[in-house]
N, C-alpha and C positions, 0 to 999 in steps of 0.2 A: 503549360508546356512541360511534357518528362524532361526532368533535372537529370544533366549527364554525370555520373560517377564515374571518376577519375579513376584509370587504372591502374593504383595504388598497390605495390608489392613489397615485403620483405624482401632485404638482397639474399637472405638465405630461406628463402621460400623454398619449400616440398615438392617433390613433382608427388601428386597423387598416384596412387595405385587404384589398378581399376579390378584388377581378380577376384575374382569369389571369395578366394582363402582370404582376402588382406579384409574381407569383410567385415563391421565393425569385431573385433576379438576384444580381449584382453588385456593386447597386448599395450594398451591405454591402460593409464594408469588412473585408477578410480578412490575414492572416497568413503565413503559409510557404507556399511553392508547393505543390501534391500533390505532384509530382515529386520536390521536394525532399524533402517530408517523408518519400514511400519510402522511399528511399535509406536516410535516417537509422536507420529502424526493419528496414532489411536489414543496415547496416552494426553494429548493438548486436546483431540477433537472425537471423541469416543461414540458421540453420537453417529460418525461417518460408517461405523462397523459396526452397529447394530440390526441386530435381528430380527426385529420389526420390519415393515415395509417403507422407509427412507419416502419424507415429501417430495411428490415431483420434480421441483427445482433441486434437491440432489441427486434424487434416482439417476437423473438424465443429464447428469454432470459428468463428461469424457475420463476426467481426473478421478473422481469417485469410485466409478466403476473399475478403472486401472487398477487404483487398488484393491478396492474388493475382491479384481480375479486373483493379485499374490499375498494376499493376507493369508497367514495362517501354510504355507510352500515355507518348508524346510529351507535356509540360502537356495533361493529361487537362482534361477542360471540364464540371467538375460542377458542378451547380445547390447552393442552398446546404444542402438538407437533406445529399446526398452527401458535401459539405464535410465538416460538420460531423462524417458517420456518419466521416470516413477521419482528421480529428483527432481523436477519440473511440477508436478504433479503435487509431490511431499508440500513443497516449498510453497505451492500457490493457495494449497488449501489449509493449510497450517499458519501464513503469514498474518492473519489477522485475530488470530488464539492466542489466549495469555503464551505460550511455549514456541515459538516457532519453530522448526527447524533450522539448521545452520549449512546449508546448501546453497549457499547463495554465490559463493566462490566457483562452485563447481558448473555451475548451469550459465555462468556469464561468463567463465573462463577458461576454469581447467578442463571440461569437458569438451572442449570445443578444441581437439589437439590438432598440431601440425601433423603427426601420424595419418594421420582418418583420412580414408578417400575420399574425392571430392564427393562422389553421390552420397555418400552418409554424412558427409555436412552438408550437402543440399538438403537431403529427408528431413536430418535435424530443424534445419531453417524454414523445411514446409508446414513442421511441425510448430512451430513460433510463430509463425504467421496463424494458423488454425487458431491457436491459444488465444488469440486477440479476442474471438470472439466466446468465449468459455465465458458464461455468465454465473459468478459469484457472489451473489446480490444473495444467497440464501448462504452464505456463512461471512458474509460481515456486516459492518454497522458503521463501514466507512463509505459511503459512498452519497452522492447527493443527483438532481436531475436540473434541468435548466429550467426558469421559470415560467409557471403557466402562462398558458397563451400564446406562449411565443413559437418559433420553430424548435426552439429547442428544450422543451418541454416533455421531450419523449430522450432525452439524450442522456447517456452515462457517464460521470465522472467519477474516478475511486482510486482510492488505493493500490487496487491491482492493476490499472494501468500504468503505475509506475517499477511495480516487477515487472510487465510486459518491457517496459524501455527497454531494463538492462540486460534481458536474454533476445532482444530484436540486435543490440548496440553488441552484442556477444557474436550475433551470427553476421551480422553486419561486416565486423572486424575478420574475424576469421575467412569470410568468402572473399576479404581483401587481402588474402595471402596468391590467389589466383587469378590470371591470365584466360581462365577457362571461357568463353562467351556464357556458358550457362552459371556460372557464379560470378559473373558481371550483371549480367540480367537480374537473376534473385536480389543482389545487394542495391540493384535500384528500386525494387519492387518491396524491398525492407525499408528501405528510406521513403517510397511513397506511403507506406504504412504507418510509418512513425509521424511524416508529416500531416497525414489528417486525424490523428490522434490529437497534437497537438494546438493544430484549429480546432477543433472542439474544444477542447479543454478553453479555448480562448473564449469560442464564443457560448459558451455556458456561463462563464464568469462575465461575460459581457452582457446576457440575457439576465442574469442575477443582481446585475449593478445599475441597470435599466429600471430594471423593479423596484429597484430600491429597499433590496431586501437585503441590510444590514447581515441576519444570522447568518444567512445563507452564505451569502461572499465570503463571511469569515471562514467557514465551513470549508467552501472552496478554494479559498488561500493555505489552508493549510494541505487539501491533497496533490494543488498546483507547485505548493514550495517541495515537497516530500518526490512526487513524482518527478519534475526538472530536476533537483536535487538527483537522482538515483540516477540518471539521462546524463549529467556531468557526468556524476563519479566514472560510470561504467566507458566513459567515451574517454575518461584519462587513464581508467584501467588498459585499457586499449590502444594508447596513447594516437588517438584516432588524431591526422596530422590537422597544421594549421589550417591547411588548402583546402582539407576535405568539405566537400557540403555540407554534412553531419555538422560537423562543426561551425564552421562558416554559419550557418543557420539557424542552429538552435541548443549552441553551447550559452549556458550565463544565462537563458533566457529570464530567470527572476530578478538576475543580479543588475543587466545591464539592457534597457529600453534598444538600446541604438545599435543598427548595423553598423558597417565597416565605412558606411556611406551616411552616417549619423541620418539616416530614415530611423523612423520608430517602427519597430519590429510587434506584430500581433497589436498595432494602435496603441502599444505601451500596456494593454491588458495583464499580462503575464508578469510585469515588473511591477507593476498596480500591487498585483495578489501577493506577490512575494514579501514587498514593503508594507502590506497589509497585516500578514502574518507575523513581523516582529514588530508590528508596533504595540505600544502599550494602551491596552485594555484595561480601563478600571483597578489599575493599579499589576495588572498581568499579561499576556499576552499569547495568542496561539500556539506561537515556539514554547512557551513555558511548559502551555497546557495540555501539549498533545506528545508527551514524552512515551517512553517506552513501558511502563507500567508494571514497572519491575513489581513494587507490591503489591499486584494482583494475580501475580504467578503462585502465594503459596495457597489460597483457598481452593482447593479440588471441585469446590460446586460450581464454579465461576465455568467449569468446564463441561457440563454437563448439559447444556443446550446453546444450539447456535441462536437463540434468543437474550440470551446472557450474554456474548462479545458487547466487548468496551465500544462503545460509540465515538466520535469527536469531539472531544473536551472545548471548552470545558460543561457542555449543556448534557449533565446526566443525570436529571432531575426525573425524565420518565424511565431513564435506566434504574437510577433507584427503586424508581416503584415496580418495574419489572424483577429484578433483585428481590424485594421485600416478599413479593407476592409467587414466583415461582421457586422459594427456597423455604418460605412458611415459617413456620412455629421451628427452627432446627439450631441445631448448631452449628452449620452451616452460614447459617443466618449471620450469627455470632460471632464467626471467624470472619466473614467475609466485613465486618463490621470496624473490627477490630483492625483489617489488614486496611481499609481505608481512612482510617483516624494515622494512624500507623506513618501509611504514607504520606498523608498530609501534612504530620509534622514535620518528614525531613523535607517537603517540599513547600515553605511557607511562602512562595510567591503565588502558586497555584491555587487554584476556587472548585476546579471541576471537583476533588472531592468531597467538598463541604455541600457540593449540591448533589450528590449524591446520597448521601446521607440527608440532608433536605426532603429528597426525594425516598426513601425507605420510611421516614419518622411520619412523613405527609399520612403511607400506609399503617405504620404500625408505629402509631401516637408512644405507645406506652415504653419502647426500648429508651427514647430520648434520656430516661432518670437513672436506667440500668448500666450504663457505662463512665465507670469513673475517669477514663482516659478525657472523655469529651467537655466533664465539667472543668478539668486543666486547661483545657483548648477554649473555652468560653467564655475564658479571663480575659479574653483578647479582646479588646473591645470593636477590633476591625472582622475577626470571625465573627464575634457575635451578630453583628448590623448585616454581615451576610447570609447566618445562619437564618435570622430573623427575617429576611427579603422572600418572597414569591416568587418563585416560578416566571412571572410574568411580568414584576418589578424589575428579578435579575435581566432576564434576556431582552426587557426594552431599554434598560440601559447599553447595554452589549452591541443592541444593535444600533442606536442613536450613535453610539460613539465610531461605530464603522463606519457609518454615512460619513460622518466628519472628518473621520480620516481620508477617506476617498476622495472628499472635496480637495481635501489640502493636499496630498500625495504627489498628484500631479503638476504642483507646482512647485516642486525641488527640482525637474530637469532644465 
């Protein structure tokens, strides 16, 4: 049954303008230059603007293409829906590169002003609903499918459906400044959007816990925790009320199993994954491992092919050897070496690096004697038993101990 959205307004709501002139201008106040913000999103992902012929899973990328028409336009002169499409755009194809950009503010907030007439925050918001389906599976390494055999074996879960949240929760909020029948309509038809996002996300995780596939769920626990995560935040940025559906619905969903009517909400799925994700792992956990990666922002090669993005931690063991083997005999090599021993030190609860490195030595035997940093780190007697572990020793404990978690989890409510 369509779920009725409440005709929720600010007391000091806009009446929209509808004339040509008020058409998106200027007179909104905007953010990073275009210019600038290219750059940025050439300099984290340079492969997007090369000269060569782009694989078809980028060619025929909406956002791709965006940019490649203003790449290289002198302060291009975009009206503001354009704006919007090229921070939208920046932001989505950049978010899973060591560099992201920092637009995050603008495309779930400040771009979506009181000013704007209603049909260019409609456009905008027809524009967020399109994005839903913008498949990005060729510039990141976060994403996983539900498991074989099942229904949902063909279905996508990632990272970028959690930037989808906060710019759906952005246009959501904003077309709740209006009274209009047609931005009452769109802000339901956003909320049916978000809601079958959501059931997927559940029943992926539930097709994966069925299996019995330990890695996988962890996997999916942490895009589960990161995505709900970003679905709050943007619903308080919003200060989306208590009453609302939106909320009512699917605020807390990691934090808290039970509706308002102490039903379990998603079979408890969603709170499963959430509780999944911080619990301890072999002595770390998903939350630990799946941090920001700060020290892998300074090696420059790490950028140089969408084969190279950071995967989910902590299993980087074929990254490593992707790493080892598309960077070669360089110094590149070297640096990228250096900057994961590096990190690992300030982060001594975390593993994914040391399987990284695992996974480059696997390739290239002979670095293991060449870095004096590593033989510091080897004194450790609890590095060491992990350095010294398999590929296939590490991640059958990993995933034995998910299972165990998942038995048990569900009996804390």
């Amino acid at each position: 049954m369509k779920t009725k959205i409440p005709e929720l307004i600010h007391e000091d709501r806009c009446l929209f303008p509808k004339r040509k002139s008020d058409y998106p201008g200027r007179s909104v106040p905007r953010g990073i230059s275009p210019e600038l913000l290219i750059s940025q999103v050439k300099n984290t992902a340079p492969y997007l603007f090369a000269e060569a012929p782009l694989p078809n899973d980028l060619q025929n990328l909406e956002p791709v293409a965006f940019l490649r028409t203003w790449h290289g336009r002198a302060e291009p002169d975009l009206n503001h829906i354009e704006y919007f499409k090229l921070c939208l755009s920046s932001h989505f194809l950049s978010c899973a590169t060591p560099v992201p950009t920092d637009v995050d503010l603008q495309i779930r907030s400040k771009l979506w002003h009181e000013k704007l007439p209603l049909e260019t925050t409609l456009e905008m918001a027809d524009l967020v609903i399109r994005s839903r389906d913008w498949d990005f599976c060729g510039i990141s390494k976060r994403f996983l499918r539900g498991a074989l055999s099942t229904p949902e074996s063909g279905s996508l879960l990632s990272g970028h459906q959690g930037e989808w949240f906060t710019i759906a929760t952005g246009a959501y909020g904003a077309l709740g400044r209006s009274l209009d029948p047609a931005a009452i309509s769109k802000r339901e038809e956003l909320f049916t959007q978000i809601e079958e996002v959501i059931k997927n996300h559940s029943a992926i995780f539930g097709s994966l816990w069925s299996a019995q596939d330990g890695i996988e769920c962890l996997k999916a626990s942490a895009l589960i925790a990161h995505n709900m995560g970003d679905l709050d935040r943007v619903m308080d940025l919003w200060e989306i009320s208590s009453v609302d559906p939106l909320r009512l619905q699917f605020y807390k969903l990691t934090a808290n199993p039970l509706d308002t009517h102490r039903k379990l909400r998603y079979r408890g799925r969603l709170w499963v994954a959430g509780e999944l994700y911080k619990a301890e792992i072999a002595g770390s956990s998903m939350a630990f491992e799946n941090h920001r990666h700060f020290a892998l922002r300074k090696p420059r090669a790490l950028r140089r092919s969408p084969n190279l993005l950071v995967p989910l931690g902590p299993f980087f063991d074929r990254w490593g050897k992707t790493v080892a083997t598309e960077l070669g005999e360089t110094e590149d090599l070297q640096e990228t070496l250096e900057a994961l021993i590096h990190g690992w030190s300030r982060l001594p609860k975390t593993v994914g690096y040391g399987r990284a490195l695992c996974g480059i030595f696997e390739t290239r035997a002979e670095l293991r004697d060449q870095i004096p940093e590593l033989k510091d780190l080897l004194k450790n007697k609890k590095i060491r038993k992990l350095m010294e572990a398999s590929q296939e020793s590490f991640e059958a404990l990993w995933n034995a101990e998910a299972l165990h978690q998942m038995e048990e989890i569900p009996g804390r409510l």
